[in-house]
Jmol script that loads the backbone (N, CA, C; Angstrom):
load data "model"
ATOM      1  N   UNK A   1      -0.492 -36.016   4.251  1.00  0.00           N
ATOM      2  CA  UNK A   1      -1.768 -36.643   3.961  1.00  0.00           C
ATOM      3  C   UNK A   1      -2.391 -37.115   5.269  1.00  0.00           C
ATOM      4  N   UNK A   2      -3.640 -36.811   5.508  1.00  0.00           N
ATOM      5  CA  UNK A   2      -4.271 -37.695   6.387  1.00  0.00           C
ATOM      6  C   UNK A   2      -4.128 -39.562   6.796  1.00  0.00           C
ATOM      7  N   UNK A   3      -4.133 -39.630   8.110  1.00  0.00           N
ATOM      8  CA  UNK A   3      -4.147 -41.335   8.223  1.00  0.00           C
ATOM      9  C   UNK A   3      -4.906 -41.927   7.448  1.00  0.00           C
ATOM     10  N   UNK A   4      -6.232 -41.587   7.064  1.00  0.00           N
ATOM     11  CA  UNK A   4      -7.517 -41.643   6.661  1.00  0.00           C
ATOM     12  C   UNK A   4      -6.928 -42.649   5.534  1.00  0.00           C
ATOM     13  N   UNK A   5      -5.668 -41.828   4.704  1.00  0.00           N
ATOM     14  CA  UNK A   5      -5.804 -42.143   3.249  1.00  0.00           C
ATOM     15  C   UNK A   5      -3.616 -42.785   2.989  1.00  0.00           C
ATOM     16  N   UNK A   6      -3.375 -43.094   4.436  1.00  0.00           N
ATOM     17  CA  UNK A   6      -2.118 -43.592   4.257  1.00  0.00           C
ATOM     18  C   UNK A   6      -2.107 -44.924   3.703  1.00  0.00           C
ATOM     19  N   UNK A   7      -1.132 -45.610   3.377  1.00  0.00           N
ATOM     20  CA  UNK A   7      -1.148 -47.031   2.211  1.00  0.00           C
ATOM     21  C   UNK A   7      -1.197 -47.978   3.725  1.00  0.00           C
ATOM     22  N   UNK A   8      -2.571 -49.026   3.052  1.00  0.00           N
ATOM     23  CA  UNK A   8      -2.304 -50.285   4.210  1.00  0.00           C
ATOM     24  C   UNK A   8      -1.082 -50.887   3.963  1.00  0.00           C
ATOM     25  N   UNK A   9      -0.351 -51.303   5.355  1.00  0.00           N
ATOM     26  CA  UNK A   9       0.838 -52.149   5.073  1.00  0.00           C
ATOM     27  C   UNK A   9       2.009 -51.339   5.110  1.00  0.00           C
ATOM     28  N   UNK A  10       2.402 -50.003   4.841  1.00  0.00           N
ATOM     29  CA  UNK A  10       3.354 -49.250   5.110  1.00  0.00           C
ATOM     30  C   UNK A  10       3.473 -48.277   6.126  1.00  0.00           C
ATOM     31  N   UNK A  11       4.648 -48.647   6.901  1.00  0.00           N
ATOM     32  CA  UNK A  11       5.340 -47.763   8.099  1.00  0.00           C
ATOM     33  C   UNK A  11       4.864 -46.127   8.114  1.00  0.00           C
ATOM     34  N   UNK A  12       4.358 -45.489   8.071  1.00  0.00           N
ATOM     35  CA  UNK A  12       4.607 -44.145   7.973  1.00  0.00           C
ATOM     36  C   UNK A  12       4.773 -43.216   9.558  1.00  0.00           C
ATOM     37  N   UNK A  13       5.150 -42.186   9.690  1.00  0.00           N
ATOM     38  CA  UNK A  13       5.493 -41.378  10.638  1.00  0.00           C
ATOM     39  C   UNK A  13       4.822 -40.102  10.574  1.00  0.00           C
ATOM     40  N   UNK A  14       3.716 -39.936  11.737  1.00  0.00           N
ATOM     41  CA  UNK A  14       3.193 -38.717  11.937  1.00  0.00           C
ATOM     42  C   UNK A  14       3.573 -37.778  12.205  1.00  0.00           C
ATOM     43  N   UNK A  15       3.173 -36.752  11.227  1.00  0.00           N
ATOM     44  CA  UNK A  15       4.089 -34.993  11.371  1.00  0.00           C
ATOM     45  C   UNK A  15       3.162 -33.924  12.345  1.00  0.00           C
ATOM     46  N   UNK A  16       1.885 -34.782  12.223  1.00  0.00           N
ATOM     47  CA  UNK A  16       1.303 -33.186  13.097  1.00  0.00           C
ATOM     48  C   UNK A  16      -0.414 -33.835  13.498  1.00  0.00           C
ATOM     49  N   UNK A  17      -0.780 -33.351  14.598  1.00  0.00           N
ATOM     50  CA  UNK A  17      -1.928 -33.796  15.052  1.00  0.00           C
ATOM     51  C   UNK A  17      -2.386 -32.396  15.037  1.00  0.00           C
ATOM     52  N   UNK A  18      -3.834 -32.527  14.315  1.00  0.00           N
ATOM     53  CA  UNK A  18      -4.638 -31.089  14.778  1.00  0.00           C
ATOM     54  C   UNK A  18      -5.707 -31.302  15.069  1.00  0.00           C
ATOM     55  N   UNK A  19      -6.091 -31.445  16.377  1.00  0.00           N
ATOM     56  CA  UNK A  19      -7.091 -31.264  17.030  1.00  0.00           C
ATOM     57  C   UNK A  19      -7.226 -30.546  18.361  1.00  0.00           C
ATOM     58  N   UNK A  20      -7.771 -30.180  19.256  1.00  0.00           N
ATOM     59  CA  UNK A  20      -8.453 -29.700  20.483  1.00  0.00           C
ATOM     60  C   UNK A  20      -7.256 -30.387  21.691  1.00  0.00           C
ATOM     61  N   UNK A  21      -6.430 -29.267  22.604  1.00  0.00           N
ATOM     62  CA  UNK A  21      -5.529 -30.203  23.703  1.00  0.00           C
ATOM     63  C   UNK A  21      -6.129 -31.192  24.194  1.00  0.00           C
ATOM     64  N   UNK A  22      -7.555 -31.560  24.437  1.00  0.00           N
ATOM     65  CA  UNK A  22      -8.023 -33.119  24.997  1.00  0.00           C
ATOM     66  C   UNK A  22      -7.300 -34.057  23.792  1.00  0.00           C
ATOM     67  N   UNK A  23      -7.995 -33.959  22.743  1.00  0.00           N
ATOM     68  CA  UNK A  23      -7.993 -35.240  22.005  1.00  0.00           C
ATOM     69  C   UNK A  23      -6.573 -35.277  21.539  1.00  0.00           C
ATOM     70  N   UNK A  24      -5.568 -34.478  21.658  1.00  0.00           N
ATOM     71  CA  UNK A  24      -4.279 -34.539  21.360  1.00  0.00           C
ATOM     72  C   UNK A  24      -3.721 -35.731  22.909  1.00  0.00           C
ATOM     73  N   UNK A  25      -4.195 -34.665  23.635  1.00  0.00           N
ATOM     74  CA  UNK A  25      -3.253 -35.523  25.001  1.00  0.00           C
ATOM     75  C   UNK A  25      -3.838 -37.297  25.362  1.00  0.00           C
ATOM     76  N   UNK A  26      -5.143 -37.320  24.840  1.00  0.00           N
ATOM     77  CA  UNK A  26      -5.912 -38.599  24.960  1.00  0.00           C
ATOM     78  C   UNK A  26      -4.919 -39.018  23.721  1.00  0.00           C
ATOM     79  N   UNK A  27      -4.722 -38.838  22.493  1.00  0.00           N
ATOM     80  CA  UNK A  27      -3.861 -39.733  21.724  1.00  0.00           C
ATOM     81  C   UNK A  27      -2.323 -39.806  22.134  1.00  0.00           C
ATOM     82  N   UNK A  28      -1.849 -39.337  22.601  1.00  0.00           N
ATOM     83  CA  UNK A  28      -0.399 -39.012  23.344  1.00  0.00           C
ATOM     84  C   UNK A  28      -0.618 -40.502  23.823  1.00  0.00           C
ATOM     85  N   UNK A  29      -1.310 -40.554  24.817  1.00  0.00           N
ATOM     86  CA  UNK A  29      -1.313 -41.513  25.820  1.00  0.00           C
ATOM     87  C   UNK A  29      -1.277 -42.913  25.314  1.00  0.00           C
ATOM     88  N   UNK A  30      -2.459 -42.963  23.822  1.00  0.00           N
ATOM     89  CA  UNK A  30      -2.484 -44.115  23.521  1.00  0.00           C
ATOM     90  C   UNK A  30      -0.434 -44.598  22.352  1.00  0.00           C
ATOM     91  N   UNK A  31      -0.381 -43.487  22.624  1.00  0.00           N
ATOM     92  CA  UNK A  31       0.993 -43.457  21.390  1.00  0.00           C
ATOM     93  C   UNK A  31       1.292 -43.039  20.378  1.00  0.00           C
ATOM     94  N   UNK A  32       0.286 -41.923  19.973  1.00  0.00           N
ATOM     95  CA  UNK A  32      -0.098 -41.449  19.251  1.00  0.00           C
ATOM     96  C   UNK A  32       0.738 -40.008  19.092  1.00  0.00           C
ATOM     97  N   UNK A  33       2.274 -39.658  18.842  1.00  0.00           N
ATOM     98  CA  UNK A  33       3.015 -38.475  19.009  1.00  0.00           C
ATOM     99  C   UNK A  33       3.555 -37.635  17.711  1.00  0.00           C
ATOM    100  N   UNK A  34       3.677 -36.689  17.650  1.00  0.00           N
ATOM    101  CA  UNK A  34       4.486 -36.054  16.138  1.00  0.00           C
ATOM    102  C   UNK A  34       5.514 -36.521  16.475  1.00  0.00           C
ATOM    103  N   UNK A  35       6.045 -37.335  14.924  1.00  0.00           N
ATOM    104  CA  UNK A  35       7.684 -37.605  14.943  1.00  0.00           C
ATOM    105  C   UNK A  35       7.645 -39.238  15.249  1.00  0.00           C
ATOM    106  N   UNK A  36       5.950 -39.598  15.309  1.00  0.00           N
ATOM    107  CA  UNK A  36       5.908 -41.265  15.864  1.00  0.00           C
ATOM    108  C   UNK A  36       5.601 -42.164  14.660  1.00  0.00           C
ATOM    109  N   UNK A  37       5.947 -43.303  14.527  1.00  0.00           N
ATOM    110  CA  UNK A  37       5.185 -43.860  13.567  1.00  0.00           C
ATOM    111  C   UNK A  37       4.406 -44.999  13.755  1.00  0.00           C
ATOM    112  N   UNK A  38       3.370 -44.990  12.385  1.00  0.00           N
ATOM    113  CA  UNK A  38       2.093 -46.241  12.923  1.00  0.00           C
ATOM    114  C   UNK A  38       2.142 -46.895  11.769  1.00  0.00           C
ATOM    115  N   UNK A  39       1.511 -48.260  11.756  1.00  0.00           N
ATOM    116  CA  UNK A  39       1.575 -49.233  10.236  1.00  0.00           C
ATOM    117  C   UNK A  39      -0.037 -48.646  10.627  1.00  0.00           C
ATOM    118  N   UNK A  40      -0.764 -48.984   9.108  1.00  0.00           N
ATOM    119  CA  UNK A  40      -2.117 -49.245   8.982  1.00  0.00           C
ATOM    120  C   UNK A  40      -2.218 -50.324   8.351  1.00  0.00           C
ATOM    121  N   UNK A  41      -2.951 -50.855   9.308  1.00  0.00           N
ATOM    122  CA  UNK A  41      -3.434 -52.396   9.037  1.00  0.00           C
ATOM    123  C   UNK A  41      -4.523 -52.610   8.393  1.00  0.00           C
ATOM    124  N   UNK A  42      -5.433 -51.710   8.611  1.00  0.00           N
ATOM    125  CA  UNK A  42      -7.020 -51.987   7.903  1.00  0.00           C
ATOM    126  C   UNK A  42      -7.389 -50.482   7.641  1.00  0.00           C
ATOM    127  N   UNK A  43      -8.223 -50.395   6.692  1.00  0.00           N
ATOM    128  CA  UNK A  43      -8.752 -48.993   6.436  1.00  0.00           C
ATOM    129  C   UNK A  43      -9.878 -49.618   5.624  1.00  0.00           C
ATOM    130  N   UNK A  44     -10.692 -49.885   6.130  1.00  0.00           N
ATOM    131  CA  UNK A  44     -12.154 -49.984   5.593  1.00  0.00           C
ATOM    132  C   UNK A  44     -13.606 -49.389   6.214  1.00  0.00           C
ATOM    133  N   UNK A  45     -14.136 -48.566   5.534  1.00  0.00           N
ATOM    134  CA  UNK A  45     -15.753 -47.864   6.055  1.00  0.00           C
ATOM    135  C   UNK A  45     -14.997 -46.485   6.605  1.00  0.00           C
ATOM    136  N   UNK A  46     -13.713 -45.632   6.722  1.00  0.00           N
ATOM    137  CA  UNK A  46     -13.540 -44.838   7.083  1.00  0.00           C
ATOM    138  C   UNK A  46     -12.725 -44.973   8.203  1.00  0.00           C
ATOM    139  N   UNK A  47     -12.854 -46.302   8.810  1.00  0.00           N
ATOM    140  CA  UNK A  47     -12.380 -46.321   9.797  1.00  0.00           C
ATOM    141  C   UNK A  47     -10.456 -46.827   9.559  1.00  0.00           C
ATOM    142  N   UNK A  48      -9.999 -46.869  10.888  1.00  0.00           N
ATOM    143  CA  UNK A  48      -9.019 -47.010  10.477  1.00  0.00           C
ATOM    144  C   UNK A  48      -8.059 -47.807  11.818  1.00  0.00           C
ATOM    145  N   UNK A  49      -7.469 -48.753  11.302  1.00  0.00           N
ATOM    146  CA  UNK A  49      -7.218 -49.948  12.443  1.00  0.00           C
ATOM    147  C   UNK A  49      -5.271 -50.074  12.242  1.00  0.00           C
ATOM    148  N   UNK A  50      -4.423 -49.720  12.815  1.00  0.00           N
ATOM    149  CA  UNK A  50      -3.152 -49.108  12.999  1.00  0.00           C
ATOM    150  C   UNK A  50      -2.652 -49.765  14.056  1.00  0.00           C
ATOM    151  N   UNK A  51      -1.250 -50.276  13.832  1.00  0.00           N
ATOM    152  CA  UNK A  51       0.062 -50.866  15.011  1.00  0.00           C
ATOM    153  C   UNK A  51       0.858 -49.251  15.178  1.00  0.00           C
ATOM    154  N   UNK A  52       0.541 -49.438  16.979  1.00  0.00           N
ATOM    155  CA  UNK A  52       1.204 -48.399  17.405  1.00  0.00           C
ATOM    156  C   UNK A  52       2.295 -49.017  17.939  1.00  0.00           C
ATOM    157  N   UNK A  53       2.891 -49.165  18.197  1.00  0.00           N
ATOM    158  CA  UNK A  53       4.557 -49.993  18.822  1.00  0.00           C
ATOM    159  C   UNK A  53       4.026 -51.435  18.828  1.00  0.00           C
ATOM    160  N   UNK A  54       3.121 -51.703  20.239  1.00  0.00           N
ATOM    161  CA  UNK A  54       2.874 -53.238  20.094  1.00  0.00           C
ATOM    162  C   UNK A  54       1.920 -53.161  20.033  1.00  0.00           C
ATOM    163  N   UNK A  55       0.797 -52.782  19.764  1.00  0.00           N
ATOM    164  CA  UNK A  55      -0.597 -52.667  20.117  1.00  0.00           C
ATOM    165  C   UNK A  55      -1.094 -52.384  18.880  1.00  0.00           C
ATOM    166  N   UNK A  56      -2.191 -52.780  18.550  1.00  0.00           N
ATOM    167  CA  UNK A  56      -3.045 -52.417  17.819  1.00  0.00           C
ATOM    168  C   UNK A  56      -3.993 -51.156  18.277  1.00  0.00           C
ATOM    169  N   UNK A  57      -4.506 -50.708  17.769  1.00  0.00           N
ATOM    170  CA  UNK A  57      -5.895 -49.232  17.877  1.00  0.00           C
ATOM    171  C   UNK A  57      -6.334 -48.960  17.046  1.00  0.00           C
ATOM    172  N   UNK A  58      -7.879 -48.901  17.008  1.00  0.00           N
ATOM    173  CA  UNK A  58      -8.678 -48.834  15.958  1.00  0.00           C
ATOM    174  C   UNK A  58      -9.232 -47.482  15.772  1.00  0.00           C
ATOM    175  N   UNK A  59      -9.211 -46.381  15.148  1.00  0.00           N
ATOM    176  CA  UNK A  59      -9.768 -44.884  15.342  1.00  0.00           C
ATOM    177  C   UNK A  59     -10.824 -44.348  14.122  1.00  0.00           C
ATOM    178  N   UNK A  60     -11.705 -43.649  14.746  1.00  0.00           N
ATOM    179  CA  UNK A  60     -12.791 -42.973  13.799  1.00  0.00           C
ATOM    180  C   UNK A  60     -12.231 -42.388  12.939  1.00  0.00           C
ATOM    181  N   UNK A  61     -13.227 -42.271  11.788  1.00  0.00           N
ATOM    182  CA  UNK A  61     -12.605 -41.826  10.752  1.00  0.00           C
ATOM    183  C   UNK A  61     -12.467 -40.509  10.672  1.00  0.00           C
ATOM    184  N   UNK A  62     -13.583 -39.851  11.721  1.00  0.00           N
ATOM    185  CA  UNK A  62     -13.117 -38.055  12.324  1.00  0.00           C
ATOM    186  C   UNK A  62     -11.692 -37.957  13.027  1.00  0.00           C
ATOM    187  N   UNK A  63     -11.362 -38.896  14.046  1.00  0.00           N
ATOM    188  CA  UNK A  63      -9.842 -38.937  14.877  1.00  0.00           C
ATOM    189  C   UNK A  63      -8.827 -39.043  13.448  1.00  0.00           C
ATOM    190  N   UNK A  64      -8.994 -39.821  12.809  1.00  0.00           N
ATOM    191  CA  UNK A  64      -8.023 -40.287  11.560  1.00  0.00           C
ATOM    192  C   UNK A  64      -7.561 -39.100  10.764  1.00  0.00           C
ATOM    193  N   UNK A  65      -8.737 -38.719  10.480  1.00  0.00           N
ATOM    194  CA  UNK A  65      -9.042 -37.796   9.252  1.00  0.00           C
ATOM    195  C   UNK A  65      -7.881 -36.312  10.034  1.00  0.00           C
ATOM    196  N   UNK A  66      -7.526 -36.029  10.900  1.00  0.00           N
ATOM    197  CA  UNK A  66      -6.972 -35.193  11.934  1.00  0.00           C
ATOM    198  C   UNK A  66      -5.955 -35.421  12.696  1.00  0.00           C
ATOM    199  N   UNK A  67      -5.392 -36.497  11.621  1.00  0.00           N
ATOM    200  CA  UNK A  67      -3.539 -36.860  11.881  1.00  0.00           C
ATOM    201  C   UNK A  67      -2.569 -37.299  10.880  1.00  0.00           C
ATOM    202  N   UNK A  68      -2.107 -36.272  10.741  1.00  0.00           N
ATOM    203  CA  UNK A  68      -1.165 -36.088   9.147  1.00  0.00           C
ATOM    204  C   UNK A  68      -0.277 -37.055   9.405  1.00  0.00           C
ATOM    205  N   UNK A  69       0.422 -37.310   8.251  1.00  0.00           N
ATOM    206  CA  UNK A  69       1.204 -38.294   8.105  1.00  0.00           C
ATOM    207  C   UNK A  69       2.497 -38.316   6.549  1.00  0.00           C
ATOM    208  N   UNK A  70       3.576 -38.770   6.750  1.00  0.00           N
ATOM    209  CA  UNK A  70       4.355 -38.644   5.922  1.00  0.00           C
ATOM    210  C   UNK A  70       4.874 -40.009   5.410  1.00  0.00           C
TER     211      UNK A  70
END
end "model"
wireframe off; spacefill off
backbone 0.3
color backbone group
């Protein structure tokens, strides 16, 4: 399933990013890896606001919508 539509409040672990090598390697950086996992904290208006290890990051709902999740 897309981040877009993962449950606020539960752990899940990303299986696959599909987008363009920029916007893959720009999310790499922020922590963003297959095999990684993110909480979602907020998902309201599309958007979508996620704990990557310690950090928070807030991503469009186009970036979101274009990172699967299990």
């Amino acid at each position: 399933m897309p981040l877009i539509l993962a449950p606020v409040g539960q752990e899940v672990r990303i299986v696959k990013i599909v987008a363009d090598e920029k916007t893959r390697k720009h999310l790499a950086n922020l922590g963003l890896l297959a095999d990684g996992t993110v909480t979602v904290l907020s998902s309201s208006g599309g958007s979508v606001v996620c704990m990557v290890k310690d950090g928070r990051l807030a991503l469009d709902k186009n970036v979101a919508a274009h990172i699967f999740v299990a």
